[in-house]
mmCIF file of the N, C-alpha and C atoms, coordinates in Angstrom:
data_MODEL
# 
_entry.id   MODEL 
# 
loop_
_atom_site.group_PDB 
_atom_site.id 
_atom_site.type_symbol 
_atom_site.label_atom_id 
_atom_site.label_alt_id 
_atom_site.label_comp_id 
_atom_site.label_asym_id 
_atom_site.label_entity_id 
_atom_site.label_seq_id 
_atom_site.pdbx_PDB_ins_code 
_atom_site.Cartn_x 
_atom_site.Cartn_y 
_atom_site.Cartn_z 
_atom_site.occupancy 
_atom_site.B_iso_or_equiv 
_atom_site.pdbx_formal_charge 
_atom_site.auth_seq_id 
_atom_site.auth_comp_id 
_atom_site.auth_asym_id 
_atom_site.auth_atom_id 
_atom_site.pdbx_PDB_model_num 
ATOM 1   N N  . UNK A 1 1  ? 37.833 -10.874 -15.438 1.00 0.00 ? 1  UNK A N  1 
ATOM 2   C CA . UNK A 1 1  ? 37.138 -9.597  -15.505 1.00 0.00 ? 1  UNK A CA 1 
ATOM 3   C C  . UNK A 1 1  ? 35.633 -9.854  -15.592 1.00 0.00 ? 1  UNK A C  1 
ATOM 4   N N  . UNK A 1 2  ? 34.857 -9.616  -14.504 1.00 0.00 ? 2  UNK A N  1 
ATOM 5   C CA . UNK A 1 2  ? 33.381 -9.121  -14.703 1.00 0.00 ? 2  UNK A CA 1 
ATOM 6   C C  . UNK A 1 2  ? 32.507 -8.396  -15.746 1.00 0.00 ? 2  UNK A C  1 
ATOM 7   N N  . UNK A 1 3  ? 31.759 -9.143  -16.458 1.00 0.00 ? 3  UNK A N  1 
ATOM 8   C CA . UNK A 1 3  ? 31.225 -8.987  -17.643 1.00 0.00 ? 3  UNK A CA 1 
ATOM 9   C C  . UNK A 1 3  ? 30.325 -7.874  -17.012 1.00 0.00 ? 3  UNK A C  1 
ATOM 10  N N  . UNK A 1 4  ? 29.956 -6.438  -17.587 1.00 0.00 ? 4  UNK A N  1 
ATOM 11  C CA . UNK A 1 4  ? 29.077 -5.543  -16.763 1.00 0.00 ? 4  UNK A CA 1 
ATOM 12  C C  . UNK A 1 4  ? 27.570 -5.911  -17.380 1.00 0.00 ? 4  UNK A C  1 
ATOM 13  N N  . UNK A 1 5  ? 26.792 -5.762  -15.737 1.00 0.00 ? 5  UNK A N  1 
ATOM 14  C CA . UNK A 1 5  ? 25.108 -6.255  -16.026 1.00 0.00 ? 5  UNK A CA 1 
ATOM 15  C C  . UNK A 1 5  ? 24.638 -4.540  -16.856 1.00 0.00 ? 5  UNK A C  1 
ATOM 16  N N  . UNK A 1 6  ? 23.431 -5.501  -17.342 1.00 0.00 ? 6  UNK A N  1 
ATOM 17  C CA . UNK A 1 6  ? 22.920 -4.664  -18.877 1.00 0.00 ? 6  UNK A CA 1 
ATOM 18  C C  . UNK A 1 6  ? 22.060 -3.885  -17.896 1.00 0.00 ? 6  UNK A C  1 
ATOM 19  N N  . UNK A 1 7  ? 21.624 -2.714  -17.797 1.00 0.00 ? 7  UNK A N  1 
ATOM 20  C CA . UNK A 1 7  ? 20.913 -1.815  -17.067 1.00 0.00 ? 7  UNK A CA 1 
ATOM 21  C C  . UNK A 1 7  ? 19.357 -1.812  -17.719 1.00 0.00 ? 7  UNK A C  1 
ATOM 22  N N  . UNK A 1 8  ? 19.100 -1.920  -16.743 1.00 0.00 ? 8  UNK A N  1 
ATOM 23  C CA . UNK A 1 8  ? 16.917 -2.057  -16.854 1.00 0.00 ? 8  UNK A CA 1 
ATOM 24  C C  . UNK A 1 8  ? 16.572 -0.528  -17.453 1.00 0.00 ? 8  UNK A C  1 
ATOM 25  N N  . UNK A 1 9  ? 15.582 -0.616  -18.616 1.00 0.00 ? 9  UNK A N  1 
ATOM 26  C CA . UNK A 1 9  ? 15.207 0.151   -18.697 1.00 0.00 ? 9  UNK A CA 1 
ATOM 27  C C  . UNK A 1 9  ? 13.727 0.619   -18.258 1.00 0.00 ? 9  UNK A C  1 
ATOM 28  N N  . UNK A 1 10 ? 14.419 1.532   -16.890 1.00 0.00 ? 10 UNK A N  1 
ATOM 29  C CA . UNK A 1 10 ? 12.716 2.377   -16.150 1.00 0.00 ? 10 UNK A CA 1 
ATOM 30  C C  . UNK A 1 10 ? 12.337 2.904   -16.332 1.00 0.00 ? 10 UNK A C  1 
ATOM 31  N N  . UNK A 1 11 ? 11.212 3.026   -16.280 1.00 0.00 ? 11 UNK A N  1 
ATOM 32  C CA . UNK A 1 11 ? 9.874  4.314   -16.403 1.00 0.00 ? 11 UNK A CA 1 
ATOM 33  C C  . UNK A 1 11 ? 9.936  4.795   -15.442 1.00 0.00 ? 11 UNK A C  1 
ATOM 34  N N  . UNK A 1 12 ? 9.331  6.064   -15.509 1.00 0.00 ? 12 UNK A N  1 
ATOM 35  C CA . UNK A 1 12 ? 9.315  6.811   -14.716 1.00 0.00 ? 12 UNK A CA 1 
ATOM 36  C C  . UNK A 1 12 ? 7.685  6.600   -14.128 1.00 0.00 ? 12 UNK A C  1 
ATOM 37  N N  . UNK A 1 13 ? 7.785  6.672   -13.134 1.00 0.00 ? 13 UNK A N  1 
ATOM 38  C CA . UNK A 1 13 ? 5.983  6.428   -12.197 1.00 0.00 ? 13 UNK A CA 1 
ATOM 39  C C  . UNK A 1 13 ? 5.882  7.444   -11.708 1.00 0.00 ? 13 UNK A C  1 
ATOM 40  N N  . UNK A 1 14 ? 4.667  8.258   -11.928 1.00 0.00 ? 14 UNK A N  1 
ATOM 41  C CA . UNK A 1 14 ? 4.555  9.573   -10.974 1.00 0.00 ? 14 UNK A CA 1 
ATOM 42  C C  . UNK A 1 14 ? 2.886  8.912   -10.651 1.00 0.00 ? 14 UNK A C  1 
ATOM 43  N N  . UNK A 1 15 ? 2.724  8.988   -9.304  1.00 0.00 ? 15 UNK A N  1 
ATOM 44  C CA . UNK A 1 15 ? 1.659  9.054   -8.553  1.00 0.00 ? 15 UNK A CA 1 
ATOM 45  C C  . UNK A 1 15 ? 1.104  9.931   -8.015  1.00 0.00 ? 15 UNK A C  1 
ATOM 46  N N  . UNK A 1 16 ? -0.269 10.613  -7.913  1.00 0.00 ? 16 UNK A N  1 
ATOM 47  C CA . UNK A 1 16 ? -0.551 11.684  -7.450  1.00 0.00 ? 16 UNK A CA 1 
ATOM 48  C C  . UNK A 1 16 ? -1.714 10.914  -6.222  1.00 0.00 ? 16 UNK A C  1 
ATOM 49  N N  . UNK A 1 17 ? -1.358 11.803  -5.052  1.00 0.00 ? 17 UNK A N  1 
ATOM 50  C CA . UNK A 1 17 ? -2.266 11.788  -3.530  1.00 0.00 ? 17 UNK A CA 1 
ATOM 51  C C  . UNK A 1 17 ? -3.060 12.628  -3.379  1.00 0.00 ? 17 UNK A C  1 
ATOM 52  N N  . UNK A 1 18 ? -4.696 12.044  -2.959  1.00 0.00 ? 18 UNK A N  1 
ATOM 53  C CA . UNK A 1 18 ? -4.981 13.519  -2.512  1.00 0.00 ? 18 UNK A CA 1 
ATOM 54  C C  . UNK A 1 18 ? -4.949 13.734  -1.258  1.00 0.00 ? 18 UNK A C  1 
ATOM 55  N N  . UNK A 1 19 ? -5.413 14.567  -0.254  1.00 0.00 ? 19 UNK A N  1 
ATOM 56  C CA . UNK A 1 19 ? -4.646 15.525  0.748   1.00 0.00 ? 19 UNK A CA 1 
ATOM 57  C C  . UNK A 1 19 ? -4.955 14.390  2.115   1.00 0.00 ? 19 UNK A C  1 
ATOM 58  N N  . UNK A 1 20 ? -6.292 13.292  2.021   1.00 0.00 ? 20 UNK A N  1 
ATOM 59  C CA . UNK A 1 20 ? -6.497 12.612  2.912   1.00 0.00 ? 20 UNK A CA 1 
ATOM 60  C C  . UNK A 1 20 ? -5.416 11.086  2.631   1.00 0.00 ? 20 UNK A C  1 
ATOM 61  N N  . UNK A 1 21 ? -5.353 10.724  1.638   1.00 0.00 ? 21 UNK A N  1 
ATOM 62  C CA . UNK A 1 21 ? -4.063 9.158   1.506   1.00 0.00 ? 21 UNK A CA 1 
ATOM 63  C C  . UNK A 1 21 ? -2.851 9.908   1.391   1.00 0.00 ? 21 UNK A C  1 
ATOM 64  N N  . UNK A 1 22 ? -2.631 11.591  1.762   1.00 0.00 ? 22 UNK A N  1 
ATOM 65  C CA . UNK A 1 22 ? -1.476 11.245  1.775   1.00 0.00 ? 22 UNK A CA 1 
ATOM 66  C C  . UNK A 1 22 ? -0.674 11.622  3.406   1.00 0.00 ? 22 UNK A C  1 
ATOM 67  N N  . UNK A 1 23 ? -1.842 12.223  3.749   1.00 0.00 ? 23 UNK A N  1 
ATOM 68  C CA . UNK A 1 23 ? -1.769 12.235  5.528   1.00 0.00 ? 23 UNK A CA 1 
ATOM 69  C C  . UNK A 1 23 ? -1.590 11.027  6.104   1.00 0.00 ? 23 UNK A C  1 
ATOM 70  N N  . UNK A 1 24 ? -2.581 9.891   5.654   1.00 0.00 ? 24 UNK A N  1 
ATOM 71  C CA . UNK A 1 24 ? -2.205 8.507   5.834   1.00 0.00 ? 24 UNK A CA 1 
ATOM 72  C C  . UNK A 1 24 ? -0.945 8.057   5.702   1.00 0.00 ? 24 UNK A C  1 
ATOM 73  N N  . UNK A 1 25 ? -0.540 8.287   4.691   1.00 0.00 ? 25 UNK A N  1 
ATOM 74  C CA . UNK A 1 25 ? 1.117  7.791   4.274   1.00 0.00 ? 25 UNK A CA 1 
ATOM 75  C C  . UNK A 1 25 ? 2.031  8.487   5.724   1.00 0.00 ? 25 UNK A C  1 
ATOM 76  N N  . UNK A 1 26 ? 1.605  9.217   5.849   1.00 0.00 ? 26 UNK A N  1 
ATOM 77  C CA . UNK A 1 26 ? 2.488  10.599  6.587   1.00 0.00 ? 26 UNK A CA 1 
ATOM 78  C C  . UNK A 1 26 ? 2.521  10.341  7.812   1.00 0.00 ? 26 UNK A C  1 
ATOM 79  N N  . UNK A 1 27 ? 0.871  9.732   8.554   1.00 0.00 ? 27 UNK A N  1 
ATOM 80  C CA . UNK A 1 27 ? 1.210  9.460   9.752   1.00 0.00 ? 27 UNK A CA 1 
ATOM 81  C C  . UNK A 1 27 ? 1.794  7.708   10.155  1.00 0.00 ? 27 UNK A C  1 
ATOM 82  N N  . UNK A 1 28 ? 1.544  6.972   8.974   1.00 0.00 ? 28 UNK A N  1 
ATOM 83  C CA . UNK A 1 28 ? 2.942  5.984   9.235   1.00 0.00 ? 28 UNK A CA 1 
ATOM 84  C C  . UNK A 1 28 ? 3.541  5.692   8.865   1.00 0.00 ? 28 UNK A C  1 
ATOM 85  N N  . UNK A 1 29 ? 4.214  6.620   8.082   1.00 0.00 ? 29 UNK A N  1 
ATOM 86  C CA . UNK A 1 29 ? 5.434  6.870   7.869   1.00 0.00 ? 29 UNK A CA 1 
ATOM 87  C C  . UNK A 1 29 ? 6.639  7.510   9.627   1.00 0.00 ? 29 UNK A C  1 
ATOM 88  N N  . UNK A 1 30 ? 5.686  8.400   10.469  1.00 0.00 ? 30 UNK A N  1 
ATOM 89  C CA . UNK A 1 30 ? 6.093  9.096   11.371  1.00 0.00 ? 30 UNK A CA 1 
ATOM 90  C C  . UNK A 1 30 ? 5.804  8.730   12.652  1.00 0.00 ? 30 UNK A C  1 
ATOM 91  N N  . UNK A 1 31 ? 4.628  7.659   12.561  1.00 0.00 ? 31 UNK A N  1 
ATOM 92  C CA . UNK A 1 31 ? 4.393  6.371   13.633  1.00 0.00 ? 31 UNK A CA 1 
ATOM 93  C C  . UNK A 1 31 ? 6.023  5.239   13.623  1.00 0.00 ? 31 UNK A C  1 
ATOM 94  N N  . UNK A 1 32 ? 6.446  5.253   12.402  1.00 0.00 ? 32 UNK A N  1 
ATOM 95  C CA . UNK A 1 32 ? 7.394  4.111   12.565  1.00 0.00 ? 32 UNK A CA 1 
ATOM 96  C C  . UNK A 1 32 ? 8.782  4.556   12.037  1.00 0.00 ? 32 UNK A C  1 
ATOM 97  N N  . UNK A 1 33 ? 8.617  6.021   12.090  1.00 0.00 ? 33 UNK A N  1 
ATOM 98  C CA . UNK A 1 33 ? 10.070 7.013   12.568  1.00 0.00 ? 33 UNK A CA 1 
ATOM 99  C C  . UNK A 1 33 ? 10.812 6.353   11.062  1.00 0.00 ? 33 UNK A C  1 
ATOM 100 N N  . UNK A 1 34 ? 10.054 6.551   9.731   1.00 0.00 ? 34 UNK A N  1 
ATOM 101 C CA . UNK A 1 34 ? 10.491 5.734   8.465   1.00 0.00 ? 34 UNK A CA 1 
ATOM 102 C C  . UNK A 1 34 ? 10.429 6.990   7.617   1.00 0.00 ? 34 UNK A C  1 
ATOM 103 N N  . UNK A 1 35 ? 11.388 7.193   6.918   1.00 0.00 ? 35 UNK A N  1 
ATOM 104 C CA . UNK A 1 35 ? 11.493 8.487   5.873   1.00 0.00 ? 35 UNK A CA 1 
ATOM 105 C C  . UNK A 1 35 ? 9.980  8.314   4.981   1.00 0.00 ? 35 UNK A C  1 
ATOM 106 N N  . UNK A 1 36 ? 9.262  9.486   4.724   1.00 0.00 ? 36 UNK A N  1 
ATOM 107 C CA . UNK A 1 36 ? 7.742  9.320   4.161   1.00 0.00 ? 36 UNK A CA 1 
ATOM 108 C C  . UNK A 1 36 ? 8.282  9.018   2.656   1.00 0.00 ? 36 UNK A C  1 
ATOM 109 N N  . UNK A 1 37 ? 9.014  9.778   1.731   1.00 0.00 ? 37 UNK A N  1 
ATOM 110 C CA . UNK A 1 37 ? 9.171  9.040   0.637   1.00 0.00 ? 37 UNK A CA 1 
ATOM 111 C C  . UNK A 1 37 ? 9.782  7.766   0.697   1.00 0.00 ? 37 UNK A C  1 
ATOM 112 N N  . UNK A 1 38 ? 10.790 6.986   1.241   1.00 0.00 ? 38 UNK A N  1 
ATOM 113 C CA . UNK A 1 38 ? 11.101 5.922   1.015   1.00 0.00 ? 38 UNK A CA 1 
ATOM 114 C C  . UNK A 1 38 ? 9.693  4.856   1.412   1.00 0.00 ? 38 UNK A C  1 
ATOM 115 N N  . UNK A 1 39 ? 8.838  5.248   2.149   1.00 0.00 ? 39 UNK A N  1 
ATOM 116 C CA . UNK A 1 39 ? 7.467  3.915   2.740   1.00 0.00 ? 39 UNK A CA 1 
ATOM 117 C C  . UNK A 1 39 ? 6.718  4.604   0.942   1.00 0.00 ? 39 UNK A C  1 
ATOM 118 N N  . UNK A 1 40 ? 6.602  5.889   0.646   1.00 0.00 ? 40 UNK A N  1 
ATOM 119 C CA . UNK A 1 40 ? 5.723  6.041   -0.338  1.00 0.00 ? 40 UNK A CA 1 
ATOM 120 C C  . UNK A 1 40 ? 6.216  5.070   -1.335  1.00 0.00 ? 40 UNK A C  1 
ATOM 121 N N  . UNK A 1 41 ? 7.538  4.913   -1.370  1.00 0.00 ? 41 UNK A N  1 
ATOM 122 C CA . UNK A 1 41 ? 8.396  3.884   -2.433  1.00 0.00 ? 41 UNK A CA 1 
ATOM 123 C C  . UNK A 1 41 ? 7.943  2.366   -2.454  1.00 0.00 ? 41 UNK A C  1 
ATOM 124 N N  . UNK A 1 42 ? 8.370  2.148   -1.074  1.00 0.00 ? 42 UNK A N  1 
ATOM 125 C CA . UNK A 1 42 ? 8.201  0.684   -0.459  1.00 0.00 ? 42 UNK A CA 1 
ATOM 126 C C  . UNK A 1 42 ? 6.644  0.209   -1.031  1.00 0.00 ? 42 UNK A C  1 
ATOM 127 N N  . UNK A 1 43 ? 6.117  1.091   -0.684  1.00 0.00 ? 43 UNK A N  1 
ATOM 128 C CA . UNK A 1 43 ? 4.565  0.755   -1.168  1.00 0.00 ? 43 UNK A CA 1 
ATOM 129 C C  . UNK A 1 43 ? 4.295  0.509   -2.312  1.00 0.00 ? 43 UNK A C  1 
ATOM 130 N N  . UNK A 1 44 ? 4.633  1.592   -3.185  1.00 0.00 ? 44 UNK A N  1 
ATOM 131 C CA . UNK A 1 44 ? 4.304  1.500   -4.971  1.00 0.00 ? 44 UNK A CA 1 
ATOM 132 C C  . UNK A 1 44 ? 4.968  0.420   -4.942  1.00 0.00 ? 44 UNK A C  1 
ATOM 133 N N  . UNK A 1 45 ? 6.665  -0.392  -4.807  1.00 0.00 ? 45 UNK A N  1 
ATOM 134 C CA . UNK A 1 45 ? 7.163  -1.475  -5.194  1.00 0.00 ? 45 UNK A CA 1 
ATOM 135 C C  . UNK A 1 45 ? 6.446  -2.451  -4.927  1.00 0.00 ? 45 UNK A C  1 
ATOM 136 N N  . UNK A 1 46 ? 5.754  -2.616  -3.411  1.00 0.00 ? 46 UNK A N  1 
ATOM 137 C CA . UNK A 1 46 ? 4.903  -3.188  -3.399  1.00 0.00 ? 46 UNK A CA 1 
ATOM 138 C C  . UNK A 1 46 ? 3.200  -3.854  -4.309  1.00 0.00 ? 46 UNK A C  1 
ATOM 139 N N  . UNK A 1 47 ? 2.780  -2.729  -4.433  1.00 0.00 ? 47 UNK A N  1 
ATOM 140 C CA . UNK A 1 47 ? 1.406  -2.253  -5.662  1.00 0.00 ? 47 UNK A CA 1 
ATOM 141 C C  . UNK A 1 47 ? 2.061  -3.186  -6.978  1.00 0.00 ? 47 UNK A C  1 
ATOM 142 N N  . UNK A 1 48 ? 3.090  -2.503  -7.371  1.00 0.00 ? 48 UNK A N  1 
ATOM 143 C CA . UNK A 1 48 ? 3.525  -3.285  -8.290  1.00 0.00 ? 48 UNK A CA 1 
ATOM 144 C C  . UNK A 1 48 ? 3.725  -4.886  -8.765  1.00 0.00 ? 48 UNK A C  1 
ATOM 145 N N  . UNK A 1 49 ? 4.102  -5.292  -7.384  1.00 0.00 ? 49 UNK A N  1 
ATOM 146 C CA . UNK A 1 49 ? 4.533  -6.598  -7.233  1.00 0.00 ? 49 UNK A CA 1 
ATOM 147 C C  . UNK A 1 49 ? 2.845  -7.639  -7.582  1.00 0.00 ? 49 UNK A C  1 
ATOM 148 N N  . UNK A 1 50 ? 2.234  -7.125  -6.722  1.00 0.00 ? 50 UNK A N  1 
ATOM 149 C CA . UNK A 1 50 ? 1.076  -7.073  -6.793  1.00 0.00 ? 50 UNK A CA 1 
ATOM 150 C C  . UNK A 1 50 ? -0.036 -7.403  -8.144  1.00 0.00 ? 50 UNK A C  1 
ATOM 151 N N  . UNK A 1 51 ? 0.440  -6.041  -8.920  1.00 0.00 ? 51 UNK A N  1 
ATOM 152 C CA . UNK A 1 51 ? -0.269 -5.991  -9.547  1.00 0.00 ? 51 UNK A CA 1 
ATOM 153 C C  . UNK A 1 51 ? -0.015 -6.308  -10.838 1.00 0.00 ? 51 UNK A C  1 
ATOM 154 N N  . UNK A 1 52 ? 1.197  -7.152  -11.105 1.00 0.00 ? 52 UNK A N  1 
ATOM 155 C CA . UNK A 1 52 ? 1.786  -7.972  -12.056 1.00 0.00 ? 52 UNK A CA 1 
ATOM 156 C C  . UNK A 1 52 ? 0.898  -9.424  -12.124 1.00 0.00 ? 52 UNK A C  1 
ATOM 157 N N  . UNK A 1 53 ? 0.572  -9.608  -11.230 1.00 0.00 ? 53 UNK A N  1 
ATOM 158 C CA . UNK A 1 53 ? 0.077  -11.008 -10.934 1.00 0.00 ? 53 UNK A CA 1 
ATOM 159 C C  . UNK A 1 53 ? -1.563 -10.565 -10.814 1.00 0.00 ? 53 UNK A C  1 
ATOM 160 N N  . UNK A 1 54 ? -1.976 -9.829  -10.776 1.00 0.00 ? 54 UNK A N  1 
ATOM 161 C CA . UNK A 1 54 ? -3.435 -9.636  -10.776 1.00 0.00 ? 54 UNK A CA 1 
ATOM 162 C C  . UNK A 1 54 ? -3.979 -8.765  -11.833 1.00 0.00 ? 54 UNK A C  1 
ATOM 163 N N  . UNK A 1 55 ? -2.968 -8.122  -12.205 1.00 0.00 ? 55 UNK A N  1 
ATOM 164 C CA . UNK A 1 55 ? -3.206 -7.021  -13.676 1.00 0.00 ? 55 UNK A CA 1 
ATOM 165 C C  . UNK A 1 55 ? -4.113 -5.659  -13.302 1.00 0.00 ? 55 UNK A C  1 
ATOM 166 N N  . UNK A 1 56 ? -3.095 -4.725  -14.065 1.00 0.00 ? 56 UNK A N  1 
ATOM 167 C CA . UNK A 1 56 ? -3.575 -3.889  -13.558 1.00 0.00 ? 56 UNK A CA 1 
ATOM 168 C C  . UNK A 1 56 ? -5.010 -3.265  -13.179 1.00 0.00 ? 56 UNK A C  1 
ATOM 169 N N  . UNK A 1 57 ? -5.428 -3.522  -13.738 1.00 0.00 ? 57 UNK A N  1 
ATOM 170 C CA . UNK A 1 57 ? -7.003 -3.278  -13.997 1.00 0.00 ? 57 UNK A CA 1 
ATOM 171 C C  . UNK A 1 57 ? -7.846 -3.612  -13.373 1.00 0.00 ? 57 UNK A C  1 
ATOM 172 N N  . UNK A 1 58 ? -7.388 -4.406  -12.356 1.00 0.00 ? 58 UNK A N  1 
ATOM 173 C CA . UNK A 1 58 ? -8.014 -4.975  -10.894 1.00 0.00 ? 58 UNK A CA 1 
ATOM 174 C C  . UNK A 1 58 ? -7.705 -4.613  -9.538  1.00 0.00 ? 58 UNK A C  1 
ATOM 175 N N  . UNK A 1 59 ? -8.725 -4.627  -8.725  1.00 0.00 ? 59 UNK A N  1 
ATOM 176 C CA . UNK A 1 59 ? -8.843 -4.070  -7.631  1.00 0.00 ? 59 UNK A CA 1 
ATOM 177 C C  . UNK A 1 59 ? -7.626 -5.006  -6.841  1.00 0.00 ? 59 UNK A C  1 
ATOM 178 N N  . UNK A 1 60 ? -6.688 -4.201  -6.390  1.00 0.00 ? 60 UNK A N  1 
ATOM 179 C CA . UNK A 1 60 ? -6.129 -4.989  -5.691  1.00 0.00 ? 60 UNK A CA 1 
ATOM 180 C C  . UNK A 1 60 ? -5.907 -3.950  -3.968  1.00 0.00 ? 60 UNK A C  1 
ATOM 181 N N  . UNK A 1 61 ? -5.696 -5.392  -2.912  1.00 0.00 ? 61 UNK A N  1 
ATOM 182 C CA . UNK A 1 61 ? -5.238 -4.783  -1.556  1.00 0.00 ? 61 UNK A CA 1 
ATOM 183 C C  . UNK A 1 61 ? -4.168 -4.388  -1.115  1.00 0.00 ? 61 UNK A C  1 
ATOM 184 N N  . UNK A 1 62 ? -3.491 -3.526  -1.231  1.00 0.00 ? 62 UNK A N  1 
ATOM 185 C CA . UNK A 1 62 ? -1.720 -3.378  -1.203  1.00 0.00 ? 62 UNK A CA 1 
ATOM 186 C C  . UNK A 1 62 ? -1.549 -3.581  0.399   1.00 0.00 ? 62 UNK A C  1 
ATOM 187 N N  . UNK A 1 63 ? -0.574 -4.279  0.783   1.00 0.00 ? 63 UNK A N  1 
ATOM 188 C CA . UNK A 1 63 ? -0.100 -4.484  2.167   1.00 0.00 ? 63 UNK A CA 1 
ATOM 189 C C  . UNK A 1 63 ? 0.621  -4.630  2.411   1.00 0.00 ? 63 UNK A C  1 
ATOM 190 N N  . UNK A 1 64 ? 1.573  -3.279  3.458   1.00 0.00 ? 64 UNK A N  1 
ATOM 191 C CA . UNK A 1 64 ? 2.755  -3.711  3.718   1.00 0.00 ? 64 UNK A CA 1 
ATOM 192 C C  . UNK A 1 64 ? 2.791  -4.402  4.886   1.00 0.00 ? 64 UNK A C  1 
ATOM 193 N N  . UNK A 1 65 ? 3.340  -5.594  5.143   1.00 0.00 ? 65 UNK A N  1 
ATOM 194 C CA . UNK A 1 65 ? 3.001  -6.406  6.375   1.00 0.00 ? 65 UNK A CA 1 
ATOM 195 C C  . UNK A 1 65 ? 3.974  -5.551  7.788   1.00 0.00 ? 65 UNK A C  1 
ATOM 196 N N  . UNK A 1 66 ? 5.115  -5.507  7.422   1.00 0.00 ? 66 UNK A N  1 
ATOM 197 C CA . UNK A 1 66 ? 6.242  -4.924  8.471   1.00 0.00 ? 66 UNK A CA 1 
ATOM 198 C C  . UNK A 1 66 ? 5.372  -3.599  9.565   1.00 0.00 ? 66 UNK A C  1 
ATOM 199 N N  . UNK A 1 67 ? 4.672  -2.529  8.401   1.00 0.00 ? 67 UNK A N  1 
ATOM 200 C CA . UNK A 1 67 ? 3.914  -1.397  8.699   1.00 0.00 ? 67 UNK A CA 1 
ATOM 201 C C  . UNK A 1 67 ? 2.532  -1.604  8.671   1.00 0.00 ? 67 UNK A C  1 
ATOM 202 N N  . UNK A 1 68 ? 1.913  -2.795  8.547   1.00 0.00 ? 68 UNK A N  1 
ATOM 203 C CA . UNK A 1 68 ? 0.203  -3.202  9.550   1.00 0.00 ? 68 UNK A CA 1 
ATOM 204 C C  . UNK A 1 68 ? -0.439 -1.887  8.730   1.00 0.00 ? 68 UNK A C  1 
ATOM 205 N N  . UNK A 1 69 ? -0.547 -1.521  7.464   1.00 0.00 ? 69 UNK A N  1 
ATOM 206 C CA . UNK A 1 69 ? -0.774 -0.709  6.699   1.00 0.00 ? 69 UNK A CA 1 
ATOM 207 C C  . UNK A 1 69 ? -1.281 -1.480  5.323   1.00 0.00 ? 69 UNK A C  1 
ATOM 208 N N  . UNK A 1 70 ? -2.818 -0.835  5.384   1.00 0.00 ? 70 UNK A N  1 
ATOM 209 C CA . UNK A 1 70 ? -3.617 -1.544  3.715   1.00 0.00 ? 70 UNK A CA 1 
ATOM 210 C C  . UNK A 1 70 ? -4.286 -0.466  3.829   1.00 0.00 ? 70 UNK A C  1 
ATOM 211 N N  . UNK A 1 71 ? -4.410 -0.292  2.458   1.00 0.00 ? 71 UNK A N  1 
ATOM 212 C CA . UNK A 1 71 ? -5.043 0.885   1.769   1.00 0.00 ? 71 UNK A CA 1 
ATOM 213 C C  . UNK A 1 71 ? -5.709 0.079   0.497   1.00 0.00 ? 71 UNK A C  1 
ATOM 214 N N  . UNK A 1 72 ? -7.068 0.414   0.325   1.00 0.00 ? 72 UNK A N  1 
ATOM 215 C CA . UNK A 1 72 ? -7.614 0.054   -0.866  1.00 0.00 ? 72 UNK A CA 1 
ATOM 216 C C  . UNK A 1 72 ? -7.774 0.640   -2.027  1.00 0.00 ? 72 UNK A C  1 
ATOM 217 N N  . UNK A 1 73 ? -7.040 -0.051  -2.919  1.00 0.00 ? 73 UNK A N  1 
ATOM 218 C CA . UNK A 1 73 ? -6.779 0.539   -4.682  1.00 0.00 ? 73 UNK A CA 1 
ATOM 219 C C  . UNK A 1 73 ? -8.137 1.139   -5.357  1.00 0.00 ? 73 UNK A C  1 
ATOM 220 N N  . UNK A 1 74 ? -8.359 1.917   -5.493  1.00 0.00 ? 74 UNK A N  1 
ATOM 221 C CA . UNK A 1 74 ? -9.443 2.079   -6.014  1.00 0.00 ? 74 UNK A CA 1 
ATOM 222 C C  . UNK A 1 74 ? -9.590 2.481   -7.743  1.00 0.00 ? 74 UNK A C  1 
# 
């Protein structure tokens, strides 16, 4: 019998866009025919990954390589 894995406890992340990064998101998201919340996802997981190793508090370049898409953290 399979011992059951212990479940992560997540936070909740709410990000707010304003009306120009999130047109960005929108048009490639719809350039590469990709659901816009799941790339908005892909991305923050990304940011994250990121920004574990550089801390938050620093400017970092988020890039998703697959989608030729960087946006600068500001």
């Amino acid at each position: 019998m399979k011992k059951p894995k212990a479940k992560a406890n997540l936070k909740v992340c709410t990000i707010t866009l304003d009306a120009e990064t999130h047109n960005q998101f929108r048009e490639i998201a719809n350039t590469h025919k990709f659901p816009l919340s799941r790339f908005i996802n892909d991305c923050m997981k990304e940011y994250l990954n990121v920004s574990k190793v550089n801390g938050f508090n620093k400017d970092v370049t988020l890039q998703v390589g697959i989608r030729n898409f960087q946006i600068q953290d500001k």
